[in-house]
C-alpha positions as CSV (number, residue, x, y, z in Angstrom):
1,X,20.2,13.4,-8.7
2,X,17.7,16.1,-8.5
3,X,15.2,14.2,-6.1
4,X,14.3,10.9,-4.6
5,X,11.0,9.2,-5.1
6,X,9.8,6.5,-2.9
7,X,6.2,4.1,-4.4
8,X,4.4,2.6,-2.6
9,X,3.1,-0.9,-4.2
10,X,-0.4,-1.9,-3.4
11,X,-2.6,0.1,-5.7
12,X,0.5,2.1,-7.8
13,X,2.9,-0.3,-8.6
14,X,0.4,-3.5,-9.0
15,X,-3.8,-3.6,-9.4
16,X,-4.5,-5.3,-6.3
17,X,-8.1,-5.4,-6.8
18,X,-8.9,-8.8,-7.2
19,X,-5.9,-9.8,-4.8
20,X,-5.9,-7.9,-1.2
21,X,-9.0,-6.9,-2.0
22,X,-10.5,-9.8,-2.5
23,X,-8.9,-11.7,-0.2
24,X,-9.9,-9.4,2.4
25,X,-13.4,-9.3,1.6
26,X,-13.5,-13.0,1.3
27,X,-11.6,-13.4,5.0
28,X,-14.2,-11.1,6.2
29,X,-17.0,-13.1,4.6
30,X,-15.3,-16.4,6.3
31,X,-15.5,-15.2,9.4
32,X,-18.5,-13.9,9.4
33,X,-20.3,-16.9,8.7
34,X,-21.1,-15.5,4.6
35,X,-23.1,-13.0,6.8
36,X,-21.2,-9.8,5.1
37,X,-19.2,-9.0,2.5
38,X,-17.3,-5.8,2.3
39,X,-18.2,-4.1,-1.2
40,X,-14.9,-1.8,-2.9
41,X,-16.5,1.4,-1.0
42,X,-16.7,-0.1,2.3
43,X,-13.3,-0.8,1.9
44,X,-12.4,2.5,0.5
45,X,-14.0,4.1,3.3
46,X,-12.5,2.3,5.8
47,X,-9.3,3.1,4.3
48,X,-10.5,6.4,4.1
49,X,-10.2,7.1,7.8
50,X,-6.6,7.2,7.7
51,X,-5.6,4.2,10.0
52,X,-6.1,1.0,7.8
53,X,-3.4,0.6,5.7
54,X,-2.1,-3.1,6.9
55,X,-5.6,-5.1,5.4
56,X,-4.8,-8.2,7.9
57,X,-6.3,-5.0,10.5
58,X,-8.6,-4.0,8.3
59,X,-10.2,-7.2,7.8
60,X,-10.1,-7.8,11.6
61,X,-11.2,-4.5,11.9
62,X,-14.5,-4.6,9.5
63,X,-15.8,-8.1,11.0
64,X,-15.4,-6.6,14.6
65,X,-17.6,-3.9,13.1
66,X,-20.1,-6.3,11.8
67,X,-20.5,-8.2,15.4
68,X,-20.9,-4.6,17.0
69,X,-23.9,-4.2,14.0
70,X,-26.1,-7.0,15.2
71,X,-25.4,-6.1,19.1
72,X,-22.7,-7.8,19.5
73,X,-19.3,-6.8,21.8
74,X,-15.6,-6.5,20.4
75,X,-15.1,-9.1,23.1
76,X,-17.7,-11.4,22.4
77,X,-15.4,-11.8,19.3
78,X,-13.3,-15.1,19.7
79,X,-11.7,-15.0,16.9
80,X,-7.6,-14.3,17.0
81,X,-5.5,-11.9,15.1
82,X,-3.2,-15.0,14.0
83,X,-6.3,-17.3,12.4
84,X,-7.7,-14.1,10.6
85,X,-3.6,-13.1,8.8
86,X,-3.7,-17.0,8.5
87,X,-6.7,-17.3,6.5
88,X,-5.9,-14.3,4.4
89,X,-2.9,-15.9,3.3
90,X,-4.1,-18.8,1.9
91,X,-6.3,-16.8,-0.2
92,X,-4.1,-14.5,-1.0
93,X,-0.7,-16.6,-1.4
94,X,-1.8,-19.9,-1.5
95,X,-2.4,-23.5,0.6
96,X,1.7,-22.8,1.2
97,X,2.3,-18.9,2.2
98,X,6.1,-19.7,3.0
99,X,6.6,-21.3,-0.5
100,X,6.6,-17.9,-3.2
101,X,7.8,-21.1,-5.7
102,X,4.8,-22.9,-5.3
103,X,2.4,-19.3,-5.2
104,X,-1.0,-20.4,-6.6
105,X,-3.1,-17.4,-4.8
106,X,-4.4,-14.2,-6.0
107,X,-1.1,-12.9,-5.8
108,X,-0.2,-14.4,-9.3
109,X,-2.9,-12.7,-10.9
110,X,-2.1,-9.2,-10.2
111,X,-1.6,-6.6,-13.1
112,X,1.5,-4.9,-12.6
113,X,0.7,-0.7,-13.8
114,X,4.6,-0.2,-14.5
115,X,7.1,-1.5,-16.4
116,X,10.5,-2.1,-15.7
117,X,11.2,0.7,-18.4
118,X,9.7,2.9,-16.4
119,X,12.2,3.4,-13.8
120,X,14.9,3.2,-16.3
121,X,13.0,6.5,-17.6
122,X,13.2,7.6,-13.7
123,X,16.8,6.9,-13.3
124,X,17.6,9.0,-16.8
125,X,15.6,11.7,-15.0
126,X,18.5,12.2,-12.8
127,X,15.7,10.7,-10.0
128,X,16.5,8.1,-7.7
129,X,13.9,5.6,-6.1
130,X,12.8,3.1,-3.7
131,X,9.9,1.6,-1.8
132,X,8.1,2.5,1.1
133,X,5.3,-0.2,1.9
134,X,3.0,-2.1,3.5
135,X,2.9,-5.3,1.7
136,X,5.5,-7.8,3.5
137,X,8.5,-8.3,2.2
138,X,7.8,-12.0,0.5
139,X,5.0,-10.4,-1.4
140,X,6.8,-7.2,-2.1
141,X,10.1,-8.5,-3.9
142,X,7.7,-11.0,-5.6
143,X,6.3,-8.3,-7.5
144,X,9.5,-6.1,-7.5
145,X,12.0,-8.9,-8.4
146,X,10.4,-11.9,-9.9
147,X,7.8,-10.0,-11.7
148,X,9.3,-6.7,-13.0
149,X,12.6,-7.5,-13.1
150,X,14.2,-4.7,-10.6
151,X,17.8,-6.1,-9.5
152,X,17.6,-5.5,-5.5
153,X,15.6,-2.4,-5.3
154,X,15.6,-0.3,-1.8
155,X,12.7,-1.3,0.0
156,X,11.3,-0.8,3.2
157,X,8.5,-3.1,3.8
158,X,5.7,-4.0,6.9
159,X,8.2,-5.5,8.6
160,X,11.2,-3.4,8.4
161,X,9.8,-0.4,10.1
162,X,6.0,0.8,11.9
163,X,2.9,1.0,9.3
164,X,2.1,4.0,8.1
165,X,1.0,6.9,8.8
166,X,4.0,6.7,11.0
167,X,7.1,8.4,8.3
168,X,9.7,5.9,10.0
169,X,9.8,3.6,6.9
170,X,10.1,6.4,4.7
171,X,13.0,8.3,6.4
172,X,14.9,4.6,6.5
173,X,13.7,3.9,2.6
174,X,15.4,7.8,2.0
175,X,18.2,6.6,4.2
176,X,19.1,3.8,2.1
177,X,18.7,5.1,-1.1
178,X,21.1,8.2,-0.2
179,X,23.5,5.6,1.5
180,X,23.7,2.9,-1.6
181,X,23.6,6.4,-4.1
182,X,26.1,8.4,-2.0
183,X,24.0,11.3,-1.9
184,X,23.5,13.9,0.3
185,X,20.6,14.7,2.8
186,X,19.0,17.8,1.0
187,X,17.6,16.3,-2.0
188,X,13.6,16.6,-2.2
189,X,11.8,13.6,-1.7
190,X,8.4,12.5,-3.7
191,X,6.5,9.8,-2.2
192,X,3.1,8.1,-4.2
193,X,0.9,6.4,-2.9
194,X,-3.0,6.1,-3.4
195,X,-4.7,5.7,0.6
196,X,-5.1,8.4,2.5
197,X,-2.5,7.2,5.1
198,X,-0.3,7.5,2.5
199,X,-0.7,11.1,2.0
200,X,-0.7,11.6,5.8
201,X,3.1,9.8,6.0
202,X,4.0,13.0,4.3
203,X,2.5,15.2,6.6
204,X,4.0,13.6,9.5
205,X,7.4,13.3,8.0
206,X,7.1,17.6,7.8
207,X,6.7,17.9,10.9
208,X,9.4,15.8,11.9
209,X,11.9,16.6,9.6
210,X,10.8,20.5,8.3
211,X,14.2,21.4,6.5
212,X,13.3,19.1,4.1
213,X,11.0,19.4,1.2
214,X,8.2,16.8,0.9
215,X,5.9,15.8,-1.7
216,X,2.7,13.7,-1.8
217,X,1.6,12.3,-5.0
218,X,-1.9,10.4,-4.8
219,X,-2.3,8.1,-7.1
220,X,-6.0,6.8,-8.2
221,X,-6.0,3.1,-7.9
222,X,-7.0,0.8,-10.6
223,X,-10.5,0.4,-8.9
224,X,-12.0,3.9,-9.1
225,X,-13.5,4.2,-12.3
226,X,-16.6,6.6,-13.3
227,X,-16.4,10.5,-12.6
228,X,-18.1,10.8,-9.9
229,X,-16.0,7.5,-7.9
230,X,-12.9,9.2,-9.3
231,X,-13.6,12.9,-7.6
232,X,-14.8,11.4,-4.9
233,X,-11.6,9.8,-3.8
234,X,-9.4,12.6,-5.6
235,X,-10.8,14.6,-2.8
236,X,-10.7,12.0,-0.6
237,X,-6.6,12.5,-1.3
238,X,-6.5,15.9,-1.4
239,X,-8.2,16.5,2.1
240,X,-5.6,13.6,3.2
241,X,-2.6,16.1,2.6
242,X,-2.0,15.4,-1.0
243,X,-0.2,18.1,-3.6
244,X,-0.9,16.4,-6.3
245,X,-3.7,13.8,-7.5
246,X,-2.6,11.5,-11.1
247,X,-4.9,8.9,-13.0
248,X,-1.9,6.1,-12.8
249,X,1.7,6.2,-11.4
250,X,2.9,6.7,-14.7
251,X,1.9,10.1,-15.1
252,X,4.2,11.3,-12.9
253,X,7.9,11.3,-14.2
């Protein structure tokens, strides 16, 4: 193998557009009494400060923000961390989140942006992969097993290691793959990913591990469309700590 490559899903391996995304703006909306809801570039720019990866947060995070707008205290805010995930869920997943059988959410509408060929391509490559993200596991293997077709890929997912930009989940997702591949510690290692706190995983994981070579590959998501929306968050990427900005995951092989 000449290199590893680790995806990450949301936004490169499946168009979550009209799934997080939407059931983030509409949990935002919800508990902000239809008051506000969070347009794609409020929620790119949120995600554009580095620290919002995990959109349960992010959610919380942008209807704290509102309450602060009209005057109001983070503490005035009553609502919990657990009924804003919960609520998410059931937009997202569906009236049974523990059930993927019985999945009637946004979830089953996602377009995946790969095929299963794809990685066969990779593999032929002489590169191995895995996954690196923050999606929870349930939702992850959804897409990875049930949808594509990938017999137990490597994946490190939000609750098998900190959220990013913190590189522990890459390392262990690098660690796998070299364990179950029985390869040695030296190869180069690509990661994609299309948030900004993606790119800044890489940067972190230099300065922790500098022997090694590292590689960031931004990815635009499905939602940026138009030239100007497109250099915007290309630069957005760049400034993030990005080598490398593609159109669609598939241009990298």
């Amino acid at each position: 193998m000449k290199n590893i490559v680790i995806f990450d899903i949301d936004g490169v391996i499946r168009d979550v557009t009209n799934s997080y995304r939407r059931a983030l703006a509409d949990t935002v909306e919800y508990f902000t009494h239809n008051s506000y809801r969070p347009t794609m570039e409020d929620i790119d720019n949120l995600k554009a400060e580095g620290m919002w990866n995990n959109d349960w947060e992010g959610s919380q995070e942008l209807i704290l923000r509102y309450y602060q707008s009209i005057g109001k205290s983070r503490d005035d805010v009553s609502y919990t961390y657990e009924e804003i995930v919960n609520f998410f869920q059931s937009r997202y997943r569906g009236t049974q989140p523990d059930k993927p059988e019985t999945w009637e959410g946004y979830i089953t509408t996602e377009q995946l942006l790969v095929t299963q060929e794809y990685f066969t391509t990779l593999t032929a490559n002489n590169s191995a992969w895995g996954f690196f993200s923050g999606a929870t596991r349930g939702s992850a293997e959804y897409i990875l097993q049930q949808r594509l077709g990938l017999k137990n890929p490597v994946l490190v997912a939000m609750e098998d290691a900190p959220g990013k930009p913190d590189p522990r989940g890459l390392f262990l997702a690098v660690q796998l793959i070299e364990e179950k591949l029985s390869l040695p510690s030296s190869l180069p290692v690509v990661y994609l990913g299309d948030t900004v706190a993606d790119m800044t995983t890489i940067i972190k994981a230099r300065e922790i591990q500098p022997e090694r070579q590292f590689m960031a590959i931004g990815v635009l998501p499905p939602h940026i469309q138009g030239i100007e929306h497109s250099n915007k968050y290309t630069q957005q990427l760049l400034n993030g700590g990005a080598n490398k900005v593609v159109s669609k995951v598939t241009d990298f092989l």
